[in-house]
VOSEVO-196396 format. One record per residue (C-alpha): residue number from 1; residue in one letter; chain; x, y, z. Coordinates in steps of 0.02 Angstrom, whole numbers, plus 32768, in hexadecimal, padded with zeros to 4 digits. Layout:
BEGIN
{node NUM "a" "A" {X Y Z}};
...
***
This chain:
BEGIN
{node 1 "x" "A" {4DA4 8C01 26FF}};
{node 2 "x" "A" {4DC0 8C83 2791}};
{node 3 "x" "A" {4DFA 8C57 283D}};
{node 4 "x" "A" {4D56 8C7C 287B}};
{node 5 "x" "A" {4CFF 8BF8 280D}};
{node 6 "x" "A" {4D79 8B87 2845}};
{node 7 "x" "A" {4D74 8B9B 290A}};
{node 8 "x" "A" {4CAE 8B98 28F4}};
{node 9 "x" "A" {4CAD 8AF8 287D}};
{node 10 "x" "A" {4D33 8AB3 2909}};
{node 11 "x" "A" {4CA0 8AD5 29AD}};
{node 12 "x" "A" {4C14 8A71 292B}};
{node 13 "x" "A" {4C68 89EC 292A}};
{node 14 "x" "A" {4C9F 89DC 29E5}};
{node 15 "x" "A" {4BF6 89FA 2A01}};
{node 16 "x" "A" {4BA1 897E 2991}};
{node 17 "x" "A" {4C1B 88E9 29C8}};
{node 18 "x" "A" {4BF7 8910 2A72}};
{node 19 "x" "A" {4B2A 88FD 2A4F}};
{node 20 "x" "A" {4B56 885A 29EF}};
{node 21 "x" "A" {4BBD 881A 2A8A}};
{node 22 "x" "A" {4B1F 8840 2AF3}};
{node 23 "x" "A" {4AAC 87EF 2A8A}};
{node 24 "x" "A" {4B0F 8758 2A87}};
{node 25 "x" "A" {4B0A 8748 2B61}};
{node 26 "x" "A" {4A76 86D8 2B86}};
{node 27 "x" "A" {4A2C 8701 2C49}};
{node 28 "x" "A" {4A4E 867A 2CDD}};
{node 29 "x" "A" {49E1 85FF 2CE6}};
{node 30 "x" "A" {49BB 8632 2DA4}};
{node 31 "x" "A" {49EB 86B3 2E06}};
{node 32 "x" "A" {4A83 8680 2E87}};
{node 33 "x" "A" {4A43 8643 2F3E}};
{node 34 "x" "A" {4A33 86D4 2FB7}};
{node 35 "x" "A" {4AC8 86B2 3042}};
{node 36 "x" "A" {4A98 8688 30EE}};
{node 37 "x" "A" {4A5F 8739 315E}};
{node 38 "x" "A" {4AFE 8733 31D5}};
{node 39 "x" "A" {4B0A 87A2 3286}};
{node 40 "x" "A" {4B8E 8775 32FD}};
{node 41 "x" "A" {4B4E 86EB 3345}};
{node 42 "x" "A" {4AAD 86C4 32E3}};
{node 43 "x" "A" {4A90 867A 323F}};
{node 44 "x" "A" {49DC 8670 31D6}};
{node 45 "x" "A" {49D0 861C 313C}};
{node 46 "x" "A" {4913 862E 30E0}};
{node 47 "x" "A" {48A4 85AB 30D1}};
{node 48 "x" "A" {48C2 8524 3060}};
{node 49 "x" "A" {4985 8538 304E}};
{node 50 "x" "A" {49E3 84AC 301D}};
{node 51 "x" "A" {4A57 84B4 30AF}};
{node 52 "x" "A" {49BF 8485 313F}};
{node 53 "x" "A" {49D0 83D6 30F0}};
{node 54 "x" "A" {4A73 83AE 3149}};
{node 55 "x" "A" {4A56 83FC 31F3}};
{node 56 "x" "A" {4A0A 839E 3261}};
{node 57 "x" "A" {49A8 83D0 330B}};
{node 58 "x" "A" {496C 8372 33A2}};
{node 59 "x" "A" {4912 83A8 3450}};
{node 60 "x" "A" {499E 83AE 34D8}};
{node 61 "x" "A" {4952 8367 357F}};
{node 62 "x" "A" {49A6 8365 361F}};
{node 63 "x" "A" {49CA 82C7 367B}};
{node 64 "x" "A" {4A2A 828E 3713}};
{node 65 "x" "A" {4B04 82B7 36F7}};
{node 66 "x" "A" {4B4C 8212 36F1}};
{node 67 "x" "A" {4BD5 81EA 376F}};
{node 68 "x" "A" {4C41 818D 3709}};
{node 69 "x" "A" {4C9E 8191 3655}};
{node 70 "x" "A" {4C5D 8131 35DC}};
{node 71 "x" "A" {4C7A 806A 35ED}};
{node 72 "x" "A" {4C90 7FBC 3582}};
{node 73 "x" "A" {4BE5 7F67 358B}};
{node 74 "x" "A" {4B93 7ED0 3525}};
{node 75 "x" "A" {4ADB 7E8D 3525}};
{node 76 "x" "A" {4AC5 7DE1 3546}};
{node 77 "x" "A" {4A24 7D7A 3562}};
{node 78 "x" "A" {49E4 7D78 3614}};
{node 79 "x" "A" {4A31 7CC6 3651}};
{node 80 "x" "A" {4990 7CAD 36D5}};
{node 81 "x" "A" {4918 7CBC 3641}};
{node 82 "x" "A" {4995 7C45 35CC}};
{node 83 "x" "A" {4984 7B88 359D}};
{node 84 "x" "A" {4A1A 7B46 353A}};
{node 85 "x" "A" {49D5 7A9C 34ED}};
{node 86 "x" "A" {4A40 7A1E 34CB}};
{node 87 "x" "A" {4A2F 7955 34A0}};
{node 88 "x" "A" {4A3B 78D4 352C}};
{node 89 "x" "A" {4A4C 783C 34BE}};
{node 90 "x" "A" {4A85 782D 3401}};
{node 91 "x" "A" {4A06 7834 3372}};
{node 92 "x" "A" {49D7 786A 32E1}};
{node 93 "x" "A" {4967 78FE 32D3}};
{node 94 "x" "A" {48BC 78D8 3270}};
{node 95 "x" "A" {484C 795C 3292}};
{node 96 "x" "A" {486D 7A1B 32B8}};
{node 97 "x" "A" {47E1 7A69 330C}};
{node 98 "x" "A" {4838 7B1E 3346}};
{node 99 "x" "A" {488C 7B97 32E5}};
{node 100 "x" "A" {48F0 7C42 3301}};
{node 101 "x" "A" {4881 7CC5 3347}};
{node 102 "x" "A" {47FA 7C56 3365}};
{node 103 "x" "A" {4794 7C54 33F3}};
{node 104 "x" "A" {478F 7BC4 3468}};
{node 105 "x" "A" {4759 7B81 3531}};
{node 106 "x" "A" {47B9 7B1F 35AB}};
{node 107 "x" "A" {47BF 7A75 3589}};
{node 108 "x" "A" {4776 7A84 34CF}};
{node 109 "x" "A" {47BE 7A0E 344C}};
{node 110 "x" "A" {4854 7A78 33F4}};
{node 111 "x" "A" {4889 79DD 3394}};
{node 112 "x" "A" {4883 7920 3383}};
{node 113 "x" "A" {490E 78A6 337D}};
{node 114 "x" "A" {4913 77DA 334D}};
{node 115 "x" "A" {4987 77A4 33C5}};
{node 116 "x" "A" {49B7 76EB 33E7}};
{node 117 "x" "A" {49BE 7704 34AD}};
{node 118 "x" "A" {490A 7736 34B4}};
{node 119 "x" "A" {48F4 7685 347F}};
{node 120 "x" "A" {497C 7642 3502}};
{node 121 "x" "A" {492D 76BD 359D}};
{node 122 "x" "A" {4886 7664 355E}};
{node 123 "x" "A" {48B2 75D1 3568}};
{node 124 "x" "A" {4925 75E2 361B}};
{node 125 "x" "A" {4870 761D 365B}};
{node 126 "x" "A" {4804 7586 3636}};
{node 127 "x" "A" {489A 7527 367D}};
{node 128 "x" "A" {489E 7573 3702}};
{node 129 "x" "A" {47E1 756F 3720}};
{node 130 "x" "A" {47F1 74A7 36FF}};
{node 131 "x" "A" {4863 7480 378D}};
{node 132 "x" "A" {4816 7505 37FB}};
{node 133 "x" "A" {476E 74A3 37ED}};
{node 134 "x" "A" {47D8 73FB 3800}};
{node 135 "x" "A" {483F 742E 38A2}};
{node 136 "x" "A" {478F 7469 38F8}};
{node 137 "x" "A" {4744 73BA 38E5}};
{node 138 "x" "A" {47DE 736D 3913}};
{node 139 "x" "A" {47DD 73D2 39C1}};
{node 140 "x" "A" {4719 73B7 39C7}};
{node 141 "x" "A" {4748 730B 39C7}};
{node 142 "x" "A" {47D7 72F0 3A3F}};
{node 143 "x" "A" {4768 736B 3AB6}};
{node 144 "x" "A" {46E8 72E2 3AA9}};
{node 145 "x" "A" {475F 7256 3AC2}};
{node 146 "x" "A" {47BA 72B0 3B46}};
{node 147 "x" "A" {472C 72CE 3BA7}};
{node 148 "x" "A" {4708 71FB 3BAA}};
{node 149 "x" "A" {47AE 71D7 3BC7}};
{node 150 "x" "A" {47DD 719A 3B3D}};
{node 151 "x" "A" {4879 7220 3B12}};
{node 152 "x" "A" {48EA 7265 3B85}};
{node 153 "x" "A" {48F0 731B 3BAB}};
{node 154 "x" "A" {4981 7324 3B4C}};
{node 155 "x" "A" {4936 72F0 3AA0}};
{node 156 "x" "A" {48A6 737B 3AB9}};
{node 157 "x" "A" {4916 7404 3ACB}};
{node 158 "x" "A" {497D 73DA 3A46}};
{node 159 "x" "A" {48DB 73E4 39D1}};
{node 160 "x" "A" {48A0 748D 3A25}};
{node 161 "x" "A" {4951 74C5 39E7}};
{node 162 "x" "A" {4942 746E 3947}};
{node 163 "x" "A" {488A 74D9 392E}};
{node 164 "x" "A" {48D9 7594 395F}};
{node 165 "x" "A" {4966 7574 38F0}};
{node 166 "x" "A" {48E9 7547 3853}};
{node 167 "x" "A" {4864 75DB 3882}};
{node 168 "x" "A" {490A 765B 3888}};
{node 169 "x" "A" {4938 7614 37F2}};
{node 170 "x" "A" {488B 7621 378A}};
{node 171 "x" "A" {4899 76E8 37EB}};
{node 172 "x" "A" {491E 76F7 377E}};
{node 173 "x" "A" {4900 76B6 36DF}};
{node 174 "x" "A" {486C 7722 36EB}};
{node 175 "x" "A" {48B6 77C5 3708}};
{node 176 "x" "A" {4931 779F 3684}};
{node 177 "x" "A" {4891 7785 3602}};
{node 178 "x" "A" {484B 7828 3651}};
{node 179 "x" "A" {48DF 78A1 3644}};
{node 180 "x" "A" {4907 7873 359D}};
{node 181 "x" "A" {486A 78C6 3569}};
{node 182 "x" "A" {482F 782A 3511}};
{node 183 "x" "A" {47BD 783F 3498}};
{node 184 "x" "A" {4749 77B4 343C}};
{node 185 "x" "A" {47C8 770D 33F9}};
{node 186 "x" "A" {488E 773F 33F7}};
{node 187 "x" "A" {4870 77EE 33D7}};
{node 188 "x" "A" {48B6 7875 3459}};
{node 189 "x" "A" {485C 7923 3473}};
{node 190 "x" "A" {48E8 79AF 348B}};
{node 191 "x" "A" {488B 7A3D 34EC}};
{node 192 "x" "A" {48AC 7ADB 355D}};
{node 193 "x" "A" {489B 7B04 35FD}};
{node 194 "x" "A" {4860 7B9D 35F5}};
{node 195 "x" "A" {47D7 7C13 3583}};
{node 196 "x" "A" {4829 7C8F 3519}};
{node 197 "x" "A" {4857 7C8A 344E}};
{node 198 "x" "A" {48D0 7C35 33EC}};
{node 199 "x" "A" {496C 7CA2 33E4}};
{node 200 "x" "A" {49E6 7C23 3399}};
{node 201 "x" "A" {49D3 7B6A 3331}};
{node 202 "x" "A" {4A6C 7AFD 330A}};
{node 203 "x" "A" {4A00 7A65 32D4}};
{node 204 "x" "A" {49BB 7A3D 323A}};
{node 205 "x" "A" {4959 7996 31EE}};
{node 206 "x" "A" {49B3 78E3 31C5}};
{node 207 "x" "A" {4A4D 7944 3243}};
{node 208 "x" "A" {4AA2 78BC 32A9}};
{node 209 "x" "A" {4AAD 78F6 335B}};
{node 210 "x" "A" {4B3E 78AB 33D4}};
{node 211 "x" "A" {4B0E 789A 348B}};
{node 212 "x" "A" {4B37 7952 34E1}};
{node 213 "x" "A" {4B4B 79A9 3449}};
{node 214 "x" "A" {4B0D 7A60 345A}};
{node 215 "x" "A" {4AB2 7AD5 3471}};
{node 216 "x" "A" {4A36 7AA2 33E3}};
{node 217 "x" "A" {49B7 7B1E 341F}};
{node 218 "x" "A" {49C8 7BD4 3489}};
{node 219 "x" "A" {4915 7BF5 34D2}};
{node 220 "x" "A" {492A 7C9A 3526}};
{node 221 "x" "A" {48A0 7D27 3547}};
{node 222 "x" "A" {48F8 7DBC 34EE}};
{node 223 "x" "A" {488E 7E49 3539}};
{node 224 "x" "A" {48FB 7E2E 35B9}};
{node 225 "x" "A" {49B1 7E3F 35BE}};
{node 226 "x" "A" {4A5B 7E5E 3619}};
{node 227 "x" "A" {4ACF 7EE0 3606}};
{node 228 "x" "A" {4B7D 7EAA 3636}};
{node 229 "x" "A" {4BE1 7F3E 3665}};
{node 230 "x" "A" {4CB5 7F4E 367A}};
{node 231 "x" "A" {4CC3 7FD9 36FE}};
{node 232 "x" "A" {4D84 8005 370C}};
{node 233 "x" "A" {4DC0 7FE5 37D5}};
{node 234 "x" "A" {4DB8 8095 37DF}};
{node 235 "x" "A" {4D1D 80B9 37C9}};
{node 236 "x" "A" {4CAD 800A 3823}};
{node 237 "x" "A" {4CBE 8077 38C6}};
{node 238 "x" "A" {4C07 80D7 387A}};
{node 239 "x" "A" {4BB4 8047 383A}};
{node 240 "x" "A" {4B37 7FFB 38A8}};
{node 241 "x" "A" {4AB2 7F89 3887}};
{node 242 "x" "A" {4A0D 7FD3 3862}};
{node 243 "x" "A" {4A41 806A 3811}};
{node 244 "x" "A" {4A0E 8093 3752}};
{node 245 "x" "A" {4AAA 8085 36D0}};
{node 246 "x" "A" {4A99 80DD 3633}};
{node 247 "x" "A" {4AD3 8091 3580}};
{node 248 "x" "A" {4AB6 80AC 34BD}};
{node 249 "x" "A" {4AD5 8038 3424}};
{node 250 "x" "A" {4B35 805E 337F}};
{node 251 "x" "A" {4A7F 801E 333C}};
{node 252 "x" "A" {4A24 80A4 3384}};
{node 253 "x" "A" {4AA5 812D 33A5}};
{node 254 "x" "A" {4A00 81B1 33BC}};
{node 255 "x" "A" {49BD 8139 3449}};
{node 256 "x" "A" {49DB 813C 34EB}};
{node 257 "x" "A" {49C1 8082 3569}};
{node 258 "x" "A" {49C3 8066 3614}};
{node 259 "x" "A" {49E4 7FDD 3687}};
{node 260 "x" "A" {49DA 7FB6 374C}};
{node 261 "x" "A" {4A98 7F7E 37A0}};
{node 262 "x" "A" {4A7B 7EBE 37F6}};
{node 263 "x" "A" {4B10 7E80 37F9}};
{node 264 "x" "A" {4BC2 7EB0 381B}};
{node 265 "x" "A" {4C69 7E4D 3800}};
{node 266 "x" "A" {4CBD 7E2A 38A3}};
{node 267 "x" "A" {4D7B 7E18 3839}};
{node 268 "x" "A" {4DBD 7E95 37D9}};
{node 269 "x" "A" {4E08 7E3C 373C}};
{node 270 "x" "A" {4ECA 7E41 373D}};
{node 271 "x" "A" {4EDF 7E6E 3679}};
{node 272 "x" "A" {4E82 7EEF 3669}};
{node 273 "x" "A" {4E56 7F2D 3716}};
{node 274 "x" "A" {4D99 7F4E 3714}};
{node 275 "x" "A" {4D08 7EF9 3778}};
{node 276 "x" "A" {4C83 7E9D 370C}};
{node 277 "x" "A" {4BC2 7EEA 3741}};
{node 278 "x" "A" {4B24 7EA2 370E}};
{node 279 "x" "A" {4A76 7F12 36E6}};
{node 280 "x" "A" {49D8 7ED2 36BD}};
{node 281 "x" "A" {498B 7F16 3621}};
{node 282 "x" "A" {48DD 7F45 35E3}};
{node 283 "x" "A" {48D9 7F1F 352F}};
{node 284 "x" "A" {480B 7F31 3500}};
{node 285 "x" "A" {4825 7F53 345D}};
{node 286 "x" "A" {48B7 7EC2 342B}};
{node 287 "x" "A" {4918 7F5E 33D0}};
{node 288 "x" "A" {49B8 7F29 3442}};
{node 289 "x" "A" {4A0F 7E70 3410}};
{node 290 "x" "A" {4A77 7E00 3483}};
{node 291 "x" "A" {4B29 7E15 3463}};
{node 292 "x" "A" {4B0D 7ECE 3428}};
{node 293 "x" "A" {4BA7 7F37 3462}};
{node 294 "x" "A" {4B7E 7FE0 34BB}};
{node 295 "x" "A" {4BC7 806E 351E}};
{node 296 "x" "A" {4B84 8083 35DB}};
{node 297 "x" "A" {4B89 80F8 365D}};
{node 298 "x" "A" {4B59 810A 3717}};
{node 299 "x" "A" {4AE8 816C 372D}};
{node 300 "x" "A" {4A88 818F 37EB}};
{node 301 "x" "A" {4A0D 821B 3807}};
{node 302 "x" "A" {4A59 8287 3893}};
{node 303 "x" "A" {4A0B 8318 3857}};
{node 304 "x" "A" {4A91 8358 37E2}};
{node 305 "x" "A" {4A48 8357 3745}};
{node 306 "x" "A" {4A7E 839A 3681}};
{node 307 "x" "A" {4A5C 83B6 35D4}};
{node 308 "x" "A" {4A7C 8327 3568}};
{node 309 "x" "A" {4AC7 8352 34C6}};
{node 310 "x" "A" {4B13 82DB 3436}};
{node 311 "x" "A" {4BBE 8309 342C}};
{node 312 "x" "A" {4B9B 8338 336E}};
{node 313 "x" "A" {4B3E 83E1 33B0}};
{node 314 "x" "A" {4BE2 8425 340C}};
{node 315 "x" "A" {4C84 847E 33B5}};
{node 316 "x" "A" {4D0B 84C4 33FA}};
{node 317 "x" "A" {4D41 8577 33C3}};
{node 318 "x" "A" {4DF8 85B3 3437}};
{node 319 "x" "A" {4DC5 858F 34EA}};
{node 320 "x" "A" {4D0A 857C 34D3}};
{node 321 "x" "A" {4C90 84F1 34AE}};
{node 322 "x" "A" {4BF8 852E 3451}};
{node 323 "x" "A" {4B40 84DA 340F}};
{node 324 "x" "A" {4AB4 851C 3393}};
{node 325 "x" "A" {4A20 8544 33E5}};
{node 326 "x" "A" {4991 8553 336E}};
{node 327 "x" "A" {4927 85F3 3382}};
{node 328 "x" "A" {48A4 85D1 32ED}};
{node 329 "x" "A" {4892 857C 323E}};
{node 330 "x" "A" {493B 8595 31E9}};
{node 331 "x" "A" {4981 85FE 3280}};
{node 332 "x" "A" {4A14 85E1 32DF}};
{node 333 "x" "A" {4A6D 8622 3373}};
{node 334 "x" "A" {4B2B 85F0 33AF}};
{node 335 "x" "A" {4B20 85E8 345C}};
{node 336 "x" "A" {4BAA 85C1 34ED}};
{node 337 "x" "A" {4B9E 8535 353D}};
{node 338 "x" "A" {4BD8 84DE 35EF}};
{node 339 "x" "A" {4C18 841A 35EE}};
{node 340 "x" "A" {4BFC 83BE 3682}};
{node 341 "x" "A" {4C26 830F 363B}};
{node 342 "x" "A" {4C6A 82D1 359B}};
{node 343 "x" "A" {4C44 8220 353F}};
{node 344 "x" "A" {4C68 81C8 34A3}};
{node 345 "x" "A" {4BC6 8206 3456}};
{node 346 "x" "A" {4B67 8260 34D8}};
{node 347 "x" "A" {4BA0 82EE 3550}};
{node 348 "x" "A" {4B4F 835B 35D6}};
{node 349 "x" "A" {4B3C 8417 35D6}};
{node 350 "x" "A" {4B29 8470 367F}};
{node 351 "x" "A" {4B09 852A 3636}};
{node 352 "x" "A" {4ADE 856D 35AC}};
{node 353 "x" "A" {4A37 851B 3577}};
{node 354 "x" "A" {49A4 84E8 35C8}};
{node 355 "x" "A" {493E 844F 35C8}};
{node 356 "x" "A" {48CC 844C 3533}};
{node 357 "x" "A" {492B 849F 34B7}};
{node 358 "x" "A" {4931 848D 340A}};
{node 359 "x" "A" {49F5 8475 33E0}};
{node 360 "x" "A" {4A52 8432 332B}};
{node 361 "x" "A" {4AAB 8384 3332}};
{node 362 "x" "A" {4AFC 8365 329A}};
{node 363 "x" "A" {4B17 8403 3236}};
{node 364 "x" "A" {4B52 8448 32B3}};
{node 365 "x" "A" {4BFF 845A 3262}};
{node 366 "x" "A" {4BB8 84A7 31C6}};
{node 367 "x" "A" {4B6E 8539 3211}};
{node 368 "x" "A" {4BFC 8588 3277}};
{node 369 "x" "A" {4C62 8574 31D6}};
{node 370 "x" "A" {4BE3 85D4 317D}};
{node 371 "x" "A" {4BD9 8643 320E}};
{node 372 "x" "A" {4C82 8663 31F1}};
{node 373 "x" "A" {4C7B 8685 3144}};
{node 374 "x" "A" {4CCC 85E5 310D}};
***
């Protein structure tokens, strides 16, 4: 065989591995994602990319700048709208009429209880009654006698005396009967004060109950509540009574409440230096719970006013703080951005945006590191 036959033989079978090799290269399932369209500042994914799930984007609205950092508050129920039921008398419980989240009026049966001293007050009564009636014919009589000379003066005052001591005494037995909230036999009605629902129950049926013991029953009205505020020393110099405080709740981070300052501590506490304040609360739709924790600020309307941002829509980058303003569907702008205030979760941009933007909260993050090619 010549060289040429070889060298050609040689380039026929290069050629026919490389076909097989081909051959044997199946085509992606799917083509690859097209990347993000990236400018300086701007970044545009197309509709339907799988990266729009995890950015988030709100309306940013303006509102008063608070005049305070953000404080240590707690919801509790309002006290002037509270009745704490408890048991006069010892018993034992044998009917429960009211039960958490119910419902119920002032003075409405919550529960009954057959206690022995309903049966002793009872009885003290018609006693009482007895030698009421007794001592008024007695001093009837020695008025009679008195007046034909038959007593001295002496005897008829001492009945007179005898008669007010048994009517104070049948006064007594009676309002005993009455403010034990007797009901029909032995049995003792435990009831509230005021109108409002059943927030808490620590009774149950067959319980013995001692005399005192409680509170059984918390009747509150839970649409409206106080806000309990710890203002550092500081800062109780701008509170003043009237004036709207702001707050938010871990349960509803994207909420934002409001209450009206009535009260202000007139000690500062020596541990931790701060002033207790007291707001009254709105709470329409029962979404906030006594004993919920929150985060309040101060917040008075002297015509300064801001955009407020969750603190998940600003980044730093060197010396500048920067948001994601949202031009259209999938389109995104890095914009420059002013802080006025900062808090735990929410702050306050002075320039930069304008009321009624639409900005990114969470995701935030994720774009500028695809911005910058991350």
């Amino acid at each position: 065989m010549t060289m040429a036959n070889t060298l050609g033989s040689g380039r026929a079978i290069a050629a026919l591995a490389s076909l097989a090799l081909l051959s044997g290269c199946g085509k992606p399932d799917t083509p690859p994602a097209a990347p993000a369209a990236k400018a300086t500042d701007l970044i545009t994914y197309a509709k339907g990319a799988p990266e729009l799930d995890s950015i988030q984007t709100l309306v940013a609205s303006s509102s008063p700048l608070p005049i305070s950092d953000d404080m240590n508050a707690r919801l509790g129920v309002d006290e002037s709208e509270t009745s704490r039921v408890g048991a006069p008398i010892a018993g034992r419980v044998t009917r429960l009429l009211a039960d958490i989240g119910q419902a119920v009026r002032a003075g409405q049966p919550l529960a009954y209880l057959d206690a022995p001293d309903i049966g002793q007050a009872r009885a003290d009564l018609l006693k009482a009654r007895a030698d009421n009636d007794r001592k008024a014919r007695e001093m009837d009589r020695s008025r009679l006698l008195y007046s034909g000379g038959a007593i001295a003066r002496r005897d008829l005052e001492g009945a007179q005396a005898d008669a007010a001591a048994s009517s104070a005494e049948l006064e007594r037995a009676r309002l005993r009967l009455g403010n034990l909230g007797a009901g029909s036999g032995d049995s003792l009605a435990l009831t509230s004060t005021v109108s409002g629902y059943v927030v808490d129950r620590q009774i149950n049926p067959g319980q013995q109950i001692t005399a005192g013991q409680g509170p059984l029953f918390t009747v509150t009205d839970p649409k409206k509540l106080w806000l309990t505020v710890d203002v550092p020393e500081t800062s109780v110099s701008r509170a003043r009574v009237g004036e709207m405080i702001e707050f938010d709740v871990p349960a509803f981070p994207d909420r934002r409440f409001q209450g009206r300052i009535t009260q202000i501590g007139l000690a500062v506490d020596p541990g931790t230096r701060r002033v207790q304040v007291r707001a009254e609360v709105s709470n329409p739709d029962l979404a906030l719970k006594p004993e919920m924790y929150a985060r309040a600020r101060l917040v008075t309307d002297d015509g300064r006013r801001a955009i407020k941002v969750p603190n998940a829509a600003l980044f730093e980058q060197g010396m500048q703080t920067y948001l994601f303003r949202v031009e259209a569907p999938g389109r995104f702008r890095r914009v420059p951005v002013k802080v006025g205030e900062r808090g735990d979760s929410v702050s306050y941009v002075l320039e930069g945006i304008k009321d009624g933007d639409r900005i990114v909260g969470e995701g935030a993050l994720l774009l500028n590191a695809q911005l910058a090619g991350d």
